[in-house]
N, C-alpha and C positions, 0 to 999 in steps of 0.2 A: 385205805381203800383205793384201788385202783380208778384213774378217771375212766367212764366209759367214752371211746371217740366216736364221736356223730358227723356226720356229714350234714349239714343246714344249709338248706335254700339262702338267699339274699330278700328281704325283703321291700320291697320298693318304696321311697320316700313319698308323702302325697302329693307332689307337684311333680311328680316321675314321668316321662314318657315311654309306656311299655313295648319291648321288643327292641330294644339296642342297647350299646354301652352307650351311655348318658356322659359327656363329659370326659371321654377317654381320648385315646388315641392308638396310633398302631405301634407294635413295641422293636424295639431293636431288635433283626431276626438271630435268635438263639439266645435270647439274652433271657428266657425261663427256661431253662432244659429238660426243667420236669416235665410240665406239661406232655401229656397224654391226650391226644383227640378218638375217642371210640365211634368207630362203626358199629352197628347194632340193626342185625335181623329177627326182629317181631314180624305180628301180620301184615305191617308197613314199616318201613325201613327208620330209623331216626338214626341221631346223634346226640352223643354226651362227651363232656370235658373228664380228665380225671386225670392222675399225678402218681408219678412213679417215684415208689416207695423202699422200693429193694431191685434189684437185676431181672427180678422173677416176679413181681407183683407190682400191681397199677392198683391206687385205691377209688371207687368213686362212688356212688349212688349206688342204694338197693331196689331203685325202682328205674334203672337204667339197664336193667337184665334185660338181655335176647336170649334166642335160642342161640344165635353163633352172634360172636364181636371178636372184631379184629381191632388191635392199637395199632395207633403211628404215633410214633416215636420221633422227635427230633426235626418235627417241624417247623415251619412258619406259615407257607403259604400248603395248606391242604390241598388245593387243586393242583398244585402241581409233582412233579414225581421229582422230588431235592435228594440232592445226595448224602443230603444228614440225613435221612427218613428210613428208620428201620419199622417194618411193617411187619407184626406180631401175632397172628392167631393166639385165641384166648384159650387158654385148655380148662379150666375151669372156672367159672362166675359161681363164689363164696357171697350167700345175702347172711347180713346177722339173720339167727333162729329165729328172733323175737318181730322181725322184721314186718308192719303193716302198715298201710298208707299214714305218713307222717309221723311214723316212732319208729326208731333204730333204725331209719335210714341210709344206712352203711354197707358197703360191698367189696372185698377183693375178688379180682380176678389174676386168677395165675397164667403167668405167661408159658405157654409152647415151649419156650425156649427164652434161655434168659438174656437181656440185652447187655450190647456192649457198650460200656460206659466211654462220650467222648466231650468234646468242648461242646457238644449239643445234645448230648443225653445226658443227663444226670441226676442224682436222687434228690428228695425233698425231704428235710428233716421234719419227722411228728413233734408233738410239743413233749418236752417231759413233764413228768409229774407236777403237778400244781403248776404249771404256767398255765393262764390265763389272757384273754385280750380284757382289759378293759377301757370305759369311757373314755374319748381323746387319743385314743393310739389311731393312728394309721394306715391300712394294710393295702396292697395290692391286690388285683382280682384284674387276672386275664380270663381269655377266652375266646372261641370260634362264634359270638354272636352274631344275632343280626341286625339289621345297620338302618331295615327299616322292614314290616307287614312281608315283602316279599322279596327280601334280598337279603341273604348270608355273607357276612365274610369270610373271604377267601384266605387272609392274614390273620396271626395274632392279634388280635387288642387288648389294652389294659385301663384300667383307671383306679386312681386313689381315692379308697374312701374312710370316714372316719369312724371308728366305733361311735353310739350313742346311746344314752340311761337307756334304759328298759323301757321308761313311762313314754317316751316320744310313741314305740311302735303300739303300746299300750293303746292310747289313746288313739292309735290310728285304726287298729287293727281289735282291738279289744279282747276278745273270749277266742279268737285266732292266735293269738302271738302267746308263746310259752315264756317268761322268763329263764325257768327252769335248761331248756332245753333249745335255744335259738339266740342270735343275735342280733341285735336290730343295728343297722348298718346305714348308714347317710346322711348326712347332713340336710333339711328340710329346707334349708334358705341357699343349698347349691342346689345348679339342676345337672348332679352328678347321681347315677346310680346303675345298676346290672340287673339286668331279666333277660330271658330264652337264650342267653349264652350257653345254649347246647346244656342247661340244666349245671351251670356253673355254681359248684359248691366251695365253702370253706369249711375246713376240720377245725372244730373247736372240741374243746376237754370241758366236759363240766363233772359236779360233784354232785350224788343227792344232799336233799337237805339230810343235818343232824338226824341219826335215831329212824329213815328209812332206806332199807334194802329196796335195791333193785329189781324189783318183779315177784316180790317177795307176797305172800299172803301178809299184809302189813297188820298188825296188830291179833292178829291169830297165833294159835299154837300147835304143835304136834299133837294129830290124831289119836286121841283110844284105836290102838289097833285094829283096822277091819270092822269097826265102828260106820264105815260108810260103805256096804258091799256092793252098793252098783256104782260106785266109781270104776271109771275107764282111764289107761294113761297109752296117749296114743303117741308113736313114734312115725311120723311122716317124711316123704320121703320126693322129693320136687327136683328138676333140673339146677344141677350145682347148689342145692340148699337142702339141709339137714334140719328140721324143726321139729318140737314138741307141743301137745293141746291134753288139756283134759277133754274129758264126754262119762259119761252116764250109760251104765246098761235100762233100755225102757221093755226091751224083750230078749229073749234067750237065743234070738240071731239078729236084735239091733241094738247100736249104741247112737247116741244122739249128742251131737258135737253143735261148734259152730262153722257156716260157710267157710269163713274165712281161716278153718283149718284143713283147708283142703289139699290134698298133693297126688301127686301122681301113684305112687304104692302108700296104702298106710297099714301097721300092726298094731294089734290091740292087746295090753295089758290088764285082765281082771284079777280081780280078789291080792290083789298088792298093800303093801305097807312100804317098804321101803323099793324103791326101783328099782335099786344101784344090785341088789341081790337076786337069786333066784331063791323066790321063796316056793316052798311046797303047797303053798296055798294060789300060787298063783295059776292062771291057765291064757297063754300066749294063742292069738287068733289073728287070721290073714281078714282082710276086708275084702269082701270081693265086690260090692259094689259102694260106690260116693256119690251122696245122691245127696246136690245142693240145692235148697230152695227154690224155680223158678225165676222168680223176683228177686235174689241174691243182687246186692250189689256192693262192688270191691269199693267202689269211692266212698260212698254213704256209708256203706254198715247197716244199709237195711236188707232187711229178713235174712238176718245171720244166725241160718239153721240148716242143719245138713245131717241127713243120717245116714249109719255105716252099715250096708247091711255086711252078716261076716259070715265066711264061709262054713266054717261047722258051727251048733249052737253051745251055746255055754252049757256049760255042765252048772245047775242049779246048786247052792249048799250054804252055808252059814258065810259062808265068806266072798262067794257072789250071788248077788240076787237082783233081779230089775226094780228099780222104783218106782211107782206110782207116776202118771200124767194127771193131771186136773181132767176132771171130768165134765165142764162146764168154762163158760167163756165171763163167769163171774171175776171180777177185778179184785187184786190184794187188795186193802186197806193202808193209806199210809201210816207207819208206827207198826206195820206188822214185822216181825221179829224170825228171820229166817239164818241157815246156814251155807254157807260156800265153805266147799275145800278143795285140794289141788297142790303139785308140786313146781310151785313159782319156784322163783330164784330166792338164795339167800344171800347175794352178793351179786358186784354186777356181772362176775363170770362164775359162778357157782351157782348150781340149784340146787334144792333141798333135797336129800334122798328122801326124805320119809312124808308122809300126808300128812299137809296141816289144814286147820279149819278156822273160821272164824263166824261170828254171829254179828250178822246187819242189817239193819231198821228197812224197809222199803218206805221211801220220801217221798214229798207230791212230787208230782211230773215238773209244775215249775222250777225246781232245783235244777234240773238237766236241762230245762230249756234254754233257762239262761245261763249256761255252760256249751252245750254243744248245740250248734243250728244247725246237727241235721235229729234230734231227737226226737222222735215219734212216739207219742205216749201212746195210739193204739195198739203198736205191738212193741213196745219196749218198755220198762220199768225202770226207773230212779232207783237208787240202791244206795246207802251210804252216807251216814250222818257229816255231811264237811267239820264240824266241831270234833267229830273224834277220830284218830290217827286210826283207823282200820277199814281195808277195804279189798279187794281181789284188783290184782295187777299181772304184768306179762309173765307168761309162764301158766297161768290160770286160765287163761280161753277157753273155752268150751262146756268148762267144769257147769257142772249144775247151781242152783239156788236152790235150798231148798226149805220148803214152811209146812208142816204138820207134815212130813212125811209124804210130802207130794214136788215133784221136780216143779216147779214153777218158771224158773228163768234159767237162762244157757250166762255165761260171761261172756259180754262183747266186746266193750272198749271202754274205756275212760281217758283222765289227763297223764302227758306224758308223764307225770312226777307221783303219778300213783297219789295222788288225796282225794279222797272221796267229795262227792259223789260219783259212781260208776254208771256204766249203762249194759242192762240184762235184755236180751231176748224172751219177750215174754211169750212160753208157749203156748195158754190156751187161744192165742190168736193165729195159733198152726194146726188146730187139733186134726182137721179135718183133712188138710195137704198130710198130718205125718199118719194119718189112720190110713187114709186112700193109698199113700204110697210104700205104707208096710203090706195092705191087702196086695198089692197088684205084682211085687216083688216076690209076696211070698208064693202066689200063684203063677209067676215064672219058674220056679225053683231055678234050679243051675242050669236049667237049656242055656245061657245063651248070658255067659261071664264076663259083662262089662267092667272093666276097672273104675271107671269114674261114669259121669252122668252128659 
């Protein structure tokens, strides 16, 4: 199995003072070549570090995306205009597919033009296979930070810090810190560490555990064909990012996804079994309007619901049909016994051609409480016995839940290592935003063809 490479924050030791390098210093100029400082145009301008990986590629964050970014190359002091500094428009910013706040944190952007390599430009080797950092090693960590609340440096800085067990961030950080997926980095007794260095990452390689795929429907199987005919498989389409979602047909001109699979064009696949095919069962639909909750929110994950209205309607038949909404704002029961399906990964660069399914418990709300602080039991659902290897993971968003033949939950989020317990958008605590907002759309008809909301 291939390692998947992540990009991971630092996390700050607890006697840390945040917003500088702690304990560093300024580094010999050119003595990191890789080093990458990116400009980046959002609705307010930032910065982020990143490291050039090939002639034509800078690797850095996925949540360091602008509309445009420019790299400098081969600097030292940013403010000024050096004559090692080759300055690089980005031609395209690549986020992993799976990419949402705090999983698959990972980005290339491809360069314009590709750089000339000199005694201050140069590439940064990835790790090979099974290399690892562990406890006791080392490592460096530069960067354009800042030096205090309201002053950036203008020079490289660096400083050395040491890997540490797991259990130190553990216990600092608790149901925050992934061992799975993160590094915990500093020594607690120096007062050495790194924060707001322009969003200063280290690439680390990790493995899943034994016996779990990567985004996989974990503990599920391949679908009875067409066995679930309001499944939707949506192919979304965002600035320099390609990504997939499940959703649900709930009528014959909507599918009901989640917020956070939201993009700029998206297309909709009905009545499918296997993706990778054109099947004669299938019927391919353009969205014409994306329409996310109100209250949607990218950090939290709350009210992660969004529906696609599509421009012509499905054609009704044995192999698509809309499923059921709950009819009432009555609550599951915990120990009720439902279904998810969807085409996760079955590897960490592979995904399933075909629909799989699996069957899981709804939990009391306190399993996810004490998992994720920001989970909201009025509108979201536990899902997921932690005792048993099975639960809906990336690749799976938006797919339905479903219990007697009624959608009940969307797929939100859960841990980055895929074990259950998950967290579901429950939607009788939408009925009344997704009733209103199918009425008022449908009674727009096409006057007036918003692409998003």
């Amino acid at each position: 199995m291939q390692p998947l490479l992540l990009l991971m924050a630092f996390l700050l030791a607890p006697k840390a003072q945040a917003v500088k390098i702690i304990g560093g210093h300024e580094v010999k100029p050119h003595s990191r070549p890789y080093m990458a400082f990116l400009r980046i145009r959002i609705s307010d301008r930032k910065r982020c570090g990143g490291f050039l990986v090939r002639e034509d590629f800078v690797l850095t964050a996925a949540h360091c995306w602008g509309r445009s970014i420019t790299v400098i190359l081969g600097a030292h002091n940013i403010r000024k205009r050096e004559r090692t500094q080759q300055v690089i428009p980005v031609k395209t910013a690549i986020r992993h597919p799976n990419y949402h706040p705090k999983v698959n944190d990972i980005m290339l952007l491809q360069l314009q033009r590709k750089a000339t390599l000199t005694a201050a430009v140069s590439l940064l080797r990835l790790p090979r296979r099974g290399e690892q950092v562990k406890p006791g090693m080392v490592c460096r960590v530069a960067g354009w930070g800042r030096l205090d609340l309201n002053t950036t440096t203008a020079t490289l800085h660096e400083v050395e810090l040491e890997i540490q067990e797991d259990e130190q961030c553990v216990s600092c950080y608790r149901r925050r810190y992934n061992r799975a997926t993160e590094i915990c980095v500093g020594d607690p007794e120096k007062n050495q560490s790194t924060f707001k260095m322009q969003q200063l990452l280290i690439l680390v390689a990790f493995l899943l555990p034994t016996g779990a795929g990567a985004g996989e429907i974990i503990g599920g199987q391949e679908a009875r064909p067409h066995s679930h005919p309001y499944m939707a498989y949506l192919l979304i389409q965002s600035p320099g990012r390609q990504s997939t979602c499940g959703g649900f047909l709930v009528r014959e001109d909507f599918v009901m996804t989640a917020a956070h699979c939201w993009g700029r064009t998206i297309n909709v696949i009905l009545g499918a079994h296997n993706i990778r095919k054109q099947e004669r069962t299938q019927q391919r639909m353009t969205v014409l309007r994306a329409i996310r909750h109100p209250g949607y929110s990218e950090q939290r994950l709350l009210n992660d619901i969004m529906l696609l209205q599509l421009q012509n309607r499905a054609r009704r038949n044995q192999f698509v049909r809309p499923v059921a909404l709950p009819q009432s704002q009555i609550r599951l029961n915990p120990g009720s016994l439902c279904t998810v399906a969807g085409w996760g990964l079955v590897s960490q660069h592979r995904r399933t051609d075909t629909l799989q399914d699996v069957q899981l418990r709804v939990q009391r709300d306190e399993e996810c409480s004490r998992r994720f602080d920001t989970f909201n039991g009025q509108t979201q659902i536990c899902v997921g016995n932690r005792r048993e290897r099975k639960s809906a993971f990336l690749g799976d968003s938006g797919g339905p839940m479903v219990c007697n033949n009624v959608a009940q939950g969307i797929v939100s989020y859960g841990s980055n290592n895929g074990t259950p317990p998950g967290v579901f958008t429950r939607v009788s605590s939408f009925l009344s935003w997704v009733n209103r907002t199918m009425r008022r759309f449908t009674q727009q008809g096409n006057q007036t063809k918003t692409p998003c909301d």
